[in-house]
N, C-alpha and C positions, 0 to 999 in steps of 0.2 A: 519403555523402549519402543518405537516404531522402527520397524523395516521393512524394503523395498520388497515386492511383491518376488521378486525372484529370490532376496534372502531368507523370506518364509516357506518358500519351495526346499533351498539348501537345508534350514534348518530341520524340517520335515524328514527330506531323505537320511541326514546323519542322525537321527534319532532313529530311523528305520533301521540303519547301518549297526547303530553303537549296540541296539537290542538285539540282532542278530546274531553281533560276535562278540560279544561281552554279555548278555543277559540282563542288561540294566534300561529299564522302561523308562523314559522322559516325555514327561507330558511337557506339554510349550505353555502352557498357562501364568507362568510368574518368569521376573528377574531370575529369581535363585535358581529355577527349572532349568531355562535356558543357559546359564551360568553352568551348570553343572555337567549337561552336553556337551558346550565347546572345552571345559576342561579333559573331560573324556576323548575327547576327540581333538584336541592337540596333544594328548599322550596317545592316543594310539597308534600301531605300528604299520597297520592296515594302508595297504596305498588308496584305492577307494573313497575311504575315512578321511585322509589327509589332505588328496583331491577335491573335495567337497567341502572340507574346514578352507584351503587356502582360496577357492573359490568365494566362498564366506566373507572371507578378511576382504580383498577384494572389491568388494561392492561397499564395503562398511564406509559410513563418511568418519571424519578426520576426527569427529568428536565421539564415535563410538570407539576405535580403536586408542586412541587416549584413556578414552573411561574404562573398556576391557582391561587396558594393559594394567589402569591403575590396582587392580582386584586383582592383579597377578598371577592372569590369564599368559598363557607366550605365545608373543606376535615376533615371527622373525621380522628382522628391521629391516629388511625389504619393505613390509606393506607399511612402517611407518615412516617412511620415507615421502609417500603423498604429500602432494603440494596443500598447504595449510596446519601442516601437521609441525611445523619447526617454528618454535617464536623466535622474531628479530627483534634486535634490540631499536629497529625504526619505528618510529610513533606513526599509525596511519592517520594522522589529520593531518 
C-alpha cells in the first residue's frame, strides 16, 4: 500500500489516539498492522478517533477504499460515493 504523505501523518496520529485510549500499540510496518488500526478506529466511540479515521477515508483514492471495504473494513457510503468508485455498464473505448 502506498499513501499520500498527509495519510501517513492521519495514520500516525490514530495509532497515537487508539494507544492512548484502548492500550493497543500499532506499529505501521505491514498491511495487516495497518488493517488492524483502521478497524479499531472505525469501531471506536472516541470523536477525535473518528475525526481522524474519516479524515483517512478522505484522501483515500477509489482503489484503496474498494480494497478496504473488500476485508470488511466499514466505510460509510458517503466516501464511497467518490467519483471512479461506481462501474458503468459504458465501455470506455
Amino acid at each position: 500500500m502506498i499513501f499520500t504523505e498527509t495519510n501517513i501523518y492521519i495514520l500516525s496520529k490514530l495509532a497515537a489516539l487508539i494507544r492512548r485510549d484502548v492500550g493497543t500499540r500499532h506499529r505501521l510496518n505491514s498491511h495487516e498492522t495497518i488493517l488492524a488500526l483502521l478497524y479499531d478506529a472505525a469501531q471506536s466511540s472516541d470523536e477525535r478517533i473518528q475525526g481522524y479515521y474519516y479524515r483517512f477515508l478522505e484522501n483515500l483514492s477509489p482503489e484503496h477504499l474498494i480494497g478496504f471495504r473488500t476485508t470488511g473494513l466499514r466505510i460509510p457510503d458517503q466516501y464511497m460515493r467518490k467519483s471512479g468508485l461506481l462501474p458503468t455498464p459504458i465501455s470506455r473505448q
